[in-house]
N, C-alpha and C positions, 0 to 999 in steps of 0.2 A: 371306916368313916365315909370314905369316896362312895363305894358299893350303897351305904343307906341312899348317901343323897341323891345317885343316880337314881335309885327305887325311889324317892321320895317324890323326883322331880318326872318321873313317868306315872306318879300313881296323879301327882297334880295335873298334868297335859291330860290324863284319862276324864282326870275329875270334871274338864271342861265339858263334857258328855251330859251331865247336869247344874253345870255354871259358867254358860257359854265364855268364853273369847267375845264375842262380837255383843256392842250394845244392841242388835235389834230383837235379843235375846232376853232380852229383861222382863223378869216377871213382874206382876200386878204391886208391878209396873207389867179352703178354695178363697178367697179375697175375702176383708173382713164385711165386706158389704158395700154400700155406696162411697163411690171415694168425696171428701170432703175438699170442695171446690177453693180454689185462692181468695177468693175474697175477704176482706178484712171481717175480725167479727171484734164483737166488745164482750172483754172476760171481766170476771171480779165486780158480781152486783154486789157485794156486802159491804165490810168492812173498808176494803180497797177500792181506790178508784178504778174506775173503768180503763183498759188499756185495747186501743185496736192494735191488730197484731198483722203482719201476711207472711204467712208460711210461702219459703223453707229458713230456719234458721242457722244463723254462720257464726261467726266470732268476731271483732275485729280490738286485737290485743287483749286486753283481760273484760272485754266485754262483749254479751251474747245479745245481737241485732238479728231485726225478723227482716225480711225481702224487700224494704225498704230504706234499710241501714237505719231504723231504730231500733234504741235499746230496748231488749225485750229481757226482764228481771224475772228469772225463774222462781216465782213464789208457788213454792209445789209441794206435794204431801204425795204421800206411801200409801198408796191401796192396797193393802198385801192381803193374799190366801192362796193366790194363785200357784205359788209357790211351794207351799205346802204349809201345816198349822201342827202335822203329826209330831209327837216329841220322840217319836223312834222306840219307845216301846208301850205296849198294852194294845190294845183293841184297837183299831182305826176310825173303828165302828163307833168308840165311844168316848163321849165330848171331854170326860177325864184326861184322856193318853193325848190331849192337843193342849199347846202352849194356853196358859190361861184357861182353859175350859171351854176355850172356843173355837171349833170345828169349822172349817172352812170348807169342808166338804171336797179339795181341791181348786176350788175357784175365790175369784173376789172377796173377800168377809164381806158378810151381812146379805146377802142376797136368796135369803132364807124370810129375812127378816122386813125387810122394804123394799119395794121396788127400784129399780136402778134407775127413774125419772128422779125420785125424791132424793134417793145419797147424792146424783147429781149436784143436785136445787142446794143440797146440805154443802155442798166443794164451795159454790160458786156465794153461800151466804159468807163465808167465811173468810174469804175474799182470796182462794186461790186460783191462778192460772194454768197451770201444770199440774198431769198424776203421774209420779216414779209406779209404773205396775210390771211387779215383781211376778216373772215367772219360771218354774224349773223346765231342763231337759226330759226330764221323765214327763213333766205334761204335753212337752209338742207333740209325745207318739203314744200317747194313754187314749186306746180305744174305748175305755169303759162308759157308756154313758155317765155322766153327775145323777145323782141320785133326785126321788122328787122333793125327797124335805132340803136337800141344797138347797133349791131354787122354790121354795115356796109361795116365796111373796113375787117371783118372776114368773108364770107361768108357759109363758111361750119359747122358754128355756130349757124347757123338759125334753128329755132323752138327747139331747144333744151330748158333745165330748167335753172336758174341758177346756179343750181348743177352741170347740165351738162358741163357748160362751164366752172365753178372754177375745174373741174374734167379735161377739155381740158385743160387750165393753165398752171395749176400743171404740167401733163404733158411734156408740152412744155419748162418749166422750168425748171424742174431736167435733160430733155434731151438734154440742153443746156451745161447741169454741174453746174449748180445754186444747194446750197440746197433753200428746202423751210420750214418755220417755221409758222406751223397752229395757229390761232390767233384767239382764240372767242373774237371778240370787242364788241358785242353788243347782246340784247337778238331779238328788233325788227331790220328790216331792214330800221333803219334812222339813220341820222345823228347824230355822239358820240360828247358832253358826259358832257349833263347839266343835268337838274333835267327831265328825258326824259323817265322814264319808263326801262331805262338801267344800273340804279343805281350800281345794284350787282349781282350776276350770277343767283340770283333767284329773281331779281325783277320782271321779267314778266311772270317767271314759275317757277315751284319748282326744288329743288335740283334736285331729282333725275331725273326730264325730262334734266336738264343741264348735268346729270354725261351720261346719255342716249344716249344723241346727241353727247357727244363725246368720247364715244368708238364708235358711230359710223361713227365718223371721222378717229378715228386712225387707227379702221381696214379699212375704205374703201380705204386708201395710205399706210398700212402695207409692200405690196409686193413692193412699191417705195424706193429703200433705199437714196431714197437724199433727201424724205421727214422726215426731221430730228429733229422737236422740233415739241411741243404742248404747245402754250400762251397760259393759262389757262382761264383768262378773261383779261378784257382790264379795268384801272381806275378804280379801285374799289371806290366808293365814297356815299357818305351821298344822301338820298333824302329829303323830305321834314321833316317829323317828325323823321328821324333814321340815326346813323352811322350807318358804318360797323367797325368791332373791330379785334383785331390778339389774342385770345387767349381765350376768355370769354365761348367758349362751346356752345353760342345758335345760332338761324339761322341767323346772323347777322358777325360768326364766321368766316372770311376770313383764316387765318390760319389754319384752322380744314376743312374747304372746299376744299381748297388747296390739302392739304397733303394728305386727302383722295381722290378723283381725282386721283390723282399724283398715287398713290398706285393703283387705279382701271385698271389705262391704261395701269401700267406698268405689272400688272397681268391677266389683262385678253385681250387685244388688241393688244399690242407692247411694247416688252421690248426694243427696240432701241430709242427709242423715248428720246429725252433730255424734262425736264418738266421744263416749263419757267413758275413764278411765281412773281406777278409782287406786288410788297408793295402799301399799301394800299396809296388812292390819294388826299385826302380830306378826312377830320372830322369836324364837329364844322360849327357852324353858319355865315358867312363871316360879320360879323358887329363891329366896335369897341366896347369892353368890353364883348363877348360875347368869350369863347374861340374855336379857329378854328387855323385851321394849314393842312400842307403836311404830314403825317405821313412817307411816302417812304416805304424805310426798315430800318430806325431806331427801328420798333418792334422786328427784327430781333436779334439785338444783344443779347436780353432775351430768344427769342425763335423762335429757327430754326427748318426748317423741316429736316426730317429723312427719306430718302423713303425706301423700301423695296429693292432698288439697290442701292448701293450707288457708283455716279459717273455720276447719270443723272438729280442733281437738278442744275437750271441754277437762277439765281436773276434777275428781268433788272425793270428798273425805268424809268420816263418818266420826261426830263427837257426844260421849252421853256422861253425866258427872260420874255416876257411881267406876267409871273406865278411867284411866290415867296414859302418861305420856311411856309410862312403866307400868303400870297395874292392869291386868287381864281383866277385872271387875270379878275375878273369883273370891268368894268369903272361905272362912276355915280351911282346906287345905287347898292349896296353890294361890292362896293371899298371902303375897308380900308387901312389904315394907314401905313399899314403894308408895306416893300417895297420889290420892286421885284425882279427875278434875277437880273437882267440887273441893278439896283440898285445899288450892291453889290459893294465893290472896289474889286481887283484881289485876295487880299489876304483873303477876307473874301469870296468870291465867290467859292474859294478852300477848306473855312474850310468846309462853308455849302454843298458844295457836299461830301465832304469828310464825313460827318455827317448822313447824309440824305443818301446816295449807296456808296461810296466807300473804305468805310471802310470793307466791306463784301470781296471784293477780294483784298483788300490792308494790313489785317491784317493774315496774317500764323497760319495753328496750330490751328483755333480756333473751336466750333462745327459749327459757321455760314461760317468758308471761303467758300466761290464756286464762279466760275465766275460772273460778273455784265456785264448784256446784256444793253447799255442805249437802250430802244426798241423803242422811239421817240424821237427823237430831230429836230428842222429846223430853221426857219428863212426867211423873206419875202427876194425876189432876188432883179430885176432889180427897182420895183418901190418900196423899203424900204429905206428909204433917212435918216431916223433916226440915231443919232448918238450911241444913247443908244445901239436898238439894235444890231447895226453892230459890235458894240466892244461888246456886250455878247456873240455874236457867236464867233467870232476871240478867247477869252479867252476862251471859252468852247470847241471849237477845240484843241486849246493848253494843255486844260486838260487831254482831250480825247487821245492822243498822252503822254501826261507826264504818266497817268494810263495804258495806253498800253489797251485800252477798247474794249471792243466788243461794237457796235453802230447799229444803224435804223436808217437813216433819213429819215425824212415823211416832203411831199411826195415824190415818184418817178415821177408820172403822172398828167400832168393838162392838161389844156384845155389854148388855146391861141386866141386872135383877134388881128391881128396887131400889136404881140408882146404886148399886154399889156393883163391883166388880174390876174387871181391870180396865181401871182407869186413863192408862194412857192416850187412848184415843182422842180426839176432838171430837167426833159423832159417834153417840151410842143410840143402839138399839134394843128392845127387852122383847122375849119371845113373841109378844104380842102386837111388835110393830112400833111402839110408844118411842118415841126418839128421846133421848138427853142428850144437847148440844154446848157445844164450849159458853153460850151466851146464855145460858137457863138464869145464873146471879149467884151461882154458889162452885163454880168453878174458878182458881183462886189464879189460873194462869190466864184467863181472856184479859185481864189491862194489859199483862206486855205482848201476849199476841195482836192484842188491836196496835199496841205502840209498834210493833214490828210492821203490822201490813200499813199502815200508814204514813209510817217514818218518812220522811223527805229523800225521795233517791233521785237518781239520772233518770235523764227519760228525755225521750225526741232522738232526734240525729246524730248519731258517733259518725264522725270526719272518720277514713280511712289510716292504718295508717303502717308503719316500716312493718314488716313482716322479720323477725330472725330465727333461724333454724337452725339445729344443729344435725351436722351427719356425725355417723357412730358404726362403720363399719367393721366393728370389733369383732364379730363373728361371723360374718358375709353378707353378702353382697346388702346396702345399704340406699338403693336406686327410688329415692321420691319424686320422677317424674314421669309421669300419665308417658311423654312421648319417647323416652327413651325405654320404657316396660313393653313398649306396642315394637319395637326394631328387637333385632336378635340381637347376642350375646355379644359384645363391644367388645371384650377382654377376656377371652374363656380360661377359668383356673386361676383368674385372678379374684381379689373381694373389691367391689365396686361400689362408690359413693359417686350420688348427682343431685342437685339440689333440684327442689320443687322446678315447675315449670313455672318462670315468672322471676325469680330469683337468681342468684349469681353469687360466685366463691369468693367470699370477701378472708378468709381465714385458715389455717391448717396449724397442726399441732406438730410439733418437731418429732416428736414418738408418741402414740398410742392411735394415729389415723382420723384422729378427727377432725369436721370441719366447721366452718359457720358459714353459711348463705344466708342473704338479705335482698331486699329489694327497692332499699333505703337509695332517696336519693333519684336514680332511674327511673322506677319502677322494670316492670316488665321489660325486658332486654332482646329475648330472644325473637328471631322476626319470624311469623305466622311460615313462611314461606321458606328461609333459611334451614340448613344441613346443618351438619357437625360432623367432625373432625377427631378423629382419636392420634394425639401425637405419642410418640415414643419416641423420639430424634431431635436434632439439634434442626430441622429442615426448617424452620421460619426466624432462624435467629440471624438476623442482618451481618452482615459484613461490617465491622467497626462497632457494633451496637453489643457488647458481649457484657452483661449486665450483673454475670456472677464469673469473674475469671477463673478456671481452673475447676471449677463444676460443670455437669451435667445438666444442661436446660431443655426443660421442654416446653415451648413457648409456642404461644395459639397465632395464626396469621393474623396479618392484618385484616379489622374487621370482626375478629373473634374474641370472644370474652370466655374463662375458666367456667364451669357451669360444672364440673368433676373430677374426679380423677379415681385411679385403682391401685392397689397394692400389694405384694403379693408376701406374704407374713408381714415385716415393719416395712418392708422395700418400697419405694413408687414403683408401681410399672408403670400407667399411662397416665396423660392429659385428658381429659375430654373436652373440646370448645365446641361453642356455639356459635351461628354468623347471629349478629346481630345485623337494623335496619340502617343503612345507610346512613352516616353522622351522626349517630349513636356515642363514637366512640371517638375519642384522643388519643393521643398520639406519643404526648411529653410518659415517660416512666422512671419509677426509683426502684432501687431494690429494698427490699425490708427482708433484712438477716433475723434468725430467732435461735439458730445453734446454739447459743450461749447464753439463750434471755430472753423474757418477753418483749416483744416488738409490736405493739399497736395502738401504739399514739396516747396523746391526751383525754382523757374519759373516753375511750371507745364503749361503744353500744354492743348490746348481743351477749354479753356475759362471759364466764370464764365458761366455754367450750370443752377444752381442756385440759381439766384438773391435772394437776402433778406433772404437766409438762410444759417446756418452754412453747410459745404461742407466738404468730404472725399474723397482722391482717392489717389489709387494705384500707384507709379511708375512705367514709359514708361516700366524698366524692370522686372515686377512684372505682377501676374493676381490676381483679388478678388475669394477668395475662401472661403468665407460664409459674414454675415450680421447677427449684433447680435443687443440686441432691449432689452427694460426694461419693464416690466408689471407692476412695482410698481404704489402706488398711484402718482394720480399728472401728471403720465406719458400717452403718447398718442401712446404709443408701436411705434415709430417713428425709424428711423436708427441711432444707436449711433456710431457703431463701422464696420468696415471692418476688414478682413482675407485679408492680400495683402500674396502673397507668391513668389518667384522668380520663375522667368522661368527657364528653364535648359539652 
């Protein structure tokens, strides 16, 4: 019996080969040029009102502000071909063997079909601001010229690469006033996202050729400033014999892949870049009794990234009805039991998103808030007669509007015959050029995409505000500041956590090493001109001032504030302080014990850091000014006790 099921539950993971895992899967259903100048432009002539924008964009808490510290609401759509259209078998050559029957030729869809002034014109009626444009590793080094029927209705497009033309694009897009948000969907150039060779950012090549490819994406659009995000990967999901995990440490380590990336681009490529990080999409064998599920960013709430900027991690998650919180969106064999969005009643359809991504920019204060980008979502148009899904979309509109969301709907561009075909698009084109747009009168989703682009959201000025981060040096070294990554090794052979620059160690975990830094309160702490200090000793602990008796303290001089520390398996090994600017700092100090309990006051802010262990931290008004520890038998020299001391 075990034996069937294990065959049952590998012939289902196969079967995703032709009934993807990933909703974007659903059937019918040298420089890029001139770089685009700061100046504000006015996006969204249609539908939506007009928004000036000034590039580069940041964060601030669960909301995404342009260079002005206004909120700037990612109303954005999916250009895809770039990526690939091929479904991995038949002819390449021929429009059959491509999702849908629409051949992307390697590049953009539709650029056969219209010219890339008019699909423009088609973005900007519709009233979007942003394009998610998806593109694979295999096309940043595809010498092959694009073919001429690609680019028919492009002509100055001819015998270039596909580099060359997603480099025209681009282009053409930011000088529109569009931003654009880089998107590795895939490793080869085919069609995303079943068990395809595309599984995970190294399934068809190693990390480093992926972290490789894009730094050499974000320098080669650096000088562009309306190229403004980097999708890291697209669906992270299971192959045949293996997940992918958020936190485990080995190469299977989405989480750790992420965050390092994220850190690479933003130090050595482009620091304007917002880093889009998408929760993982699929685990688990799709069979009844076998466990499988959406993980999303529910991993998140235990462990969020930390990048070396903080104010450029962005979250976004990918939701389609016929998919579930359990359900693969496979029919016949690897369809279970399990049911689907579209399933859902309203109210439960809320919690599960709310569970699944929205709680990340819906909860305040915490070390995961940051904005939630949904980076696909859609819905079949004129020939979806369903009643299910038409009412998932309507409700998922309405959420999208209640959460005040950043969104992508996918697609932007299809292919058309006669007004029929696969529908999902919002702009269609027929060989002949003839457009069908969301707005023709017989497209049944244009009232709640107008009620969407229209909906009443924020907008103007977000006040800045607490910054909280968590360190996680679970598998080494864990170092998010720009000025301590530029000085050598502080602690060699130990694993090292330091908080953002700007920030300060309000928190530690009794076992598992983690931390929480803030900048609540202070701000910025450490002074432009000030050292630091790596303690390992009792050498700044006063005469009469012994604030853990019978413990091990490592306490920062006067003047210096906790900014890290390092450990070597559970052990402390060191302190790290920083000087802060003259009166900065106070003087009065408590100890906050957590050996035996959580210790962090009255509603503290920043969230549970870390899960499964007792926890300590400092008051908003206070900074950590040492970490004391027990050698005795029994003990794992672990964090007992904090130095909180008030700020001035």
């Amino acid at each position: 019996m075990r034996g069937s099921l294990v065959r049952a539950a590998l012939a289902a993971v196969l079967l995703l080969l032709s009934a993807p895992l990933a909703p974007a899967a659903a059937t019918a259903g040298a420089k890029s040029g001139p770089a685009a100048g700061p100046a504000p432009v006015t996006v969204g002539a249609g539908v939506a009102a007009g928004q000036e924008w000034t590039p580069p964009l940041s964060t601030r808490g669960r909301w995404i502000v342009d260079a002005n510290g206004d909120r700037f609401r990612m109303r954005s759509g999916n250009w895809h071909g770039a990526s690939g259209t091929w479904s991995g078998s038949g002819s390449v050559d021929d429009d059959a063997a491509h999702h849908a029957g629409e051949n992307s030729g390697r590049i953009p869809l539709g650029l056969d079909r219209a010219p890339v002034a008019e699909i423009i014109a088609g973005f900007r009626e519709i009233g979007i601001n942003s394009v998610r444009l998806p593109f694979s590793n295999e096309m940043i080094h595809d010498t092959v010229p694009v073919t001429d029927r690609a680019v028919a209705a492009n002509p100055s497009l001819r015998g270039l690469t596909p580099l060359g033309v997603y480099d025209a694009v681009v282009r053409d897009l930011t000088a529109a006033g569009l931003a654009v948000i880089l998107n590795n969907h895939t490793g080869t150039t085919r069609w995303c996202c079943g068990v395809d060779g595309n599984e995970r950012w190294n399934a068809s090549r190693s990390t480093a050729a992926w972290e490789d490819d894009w730094l050499f994406m974000a320098r080669r659009y650096r000088d562009n400033e309306r190229v403004v995000g980097a999708d890291l990967y697209n669906e992270v999901r299971r192959s045949v014999l293996d997940d992918p995990n958020w936190g485990l440490g080995d190469d299977h380590d989405w989480f750790a892949a992420s965050q390092h990336l994220g850190d690479r681009i933003l130090l050595e490529a482009d620091p304007d870049l917002l880093i889009i990080v998408e929760g993982i999409n699929w685990t688990g064998v799709p069979v009844d009794g076998f466990a499988h599920g959406r993980p999303a960013l529910e991993p998140v709430r235990r462990l969020s990234h930390t990048l070396v900027d903080s104010g450029k991690l962005v979250y976004s998650a990918h939701f389609y009805d016929y998919t579930g919180p359990h359900h693969s969106g496979a029919t016949g064999i690897g369809e279970t039991s399990d049911p689907r969005y579209r399933d859902l009643s309203p109210e439960e359809l809320t919690a599960v998103l709310t569970r699944q991504a929205f709680f990340v920019s819906g909860e305040q204060d915490q070390h995961f808030t940051a904005p939630v980008w949904i980076s696909e979502f859609g819905v079949g148009g004129r020939e979806e007669t369903g009643a299910k899904p038409r009412a998932w979309f309507e409700r998922f509109v309405d959420h999208l509007i209640r959460a005040d969301a950043d969104f992508a709907y996918w697609p932007l561009v299809g292919w058309h015959q006669n007004r029929t075909g696969n529908g999902w698009a919002l702009l269609h084109w027929d060989a002949a050029g003839n457009r069908m747009g969301l707005y023709d009168g017989d497209d049944w989703r244009a009232a709640a995409w107008t009620r969407l682009m229209t909906a009443t959201s924020r907008t103007g000025a977000v006040p800045p505000v607490a910054e909280w981060s968590q360190l996680s040096p679970d598998h080494g070294d864990f170092v998010a500041s720009r000025r301590m990554r530029a000085l050598p090794d502080w602690d060699p052979g130990a694993r090292k956590a330091v908080c953002p620059d700007g920030q300060r160690l309000l928190g530690l975990g009794h076992t598992g090493n983690r931390g929480l830094c803030s900048d609540v309160t202070a701000g910025a702490l450490w002074a432009v001109a000030g050292g630091h200090e790596v303690v390992v000793d009792e050498r700044h602990v006063a005469a009469g001032r012994d604030w853990a008796s019978g413990y091990t303290k490592l306490q920062c001089a006067e003047g210096q504030f906790l900014t890290g520390y390092s450990v070597r398996g559970q052990a402390v090994s060191a302190a790290l302080c920083a000087a802060a600017p003259a009166g900065r700092l106070g003087g009065t100090g408590r100890t906050v014990w957590f050996d035996r309990g959580d210790s962090r006051g009255q509603a503290p802010r920043g969230g549970d850091f870390a899960y499964g262990a007792y926890k300590g931290q400092c008051a908003d008004d206070e900074y950590a000014a040492g970490i004391a520890y027990t050698g005795r038998l029994g003990s794992s020299r672990t964090p007992d006790a904090l130095y909180c001391r008030r700020l001035a």
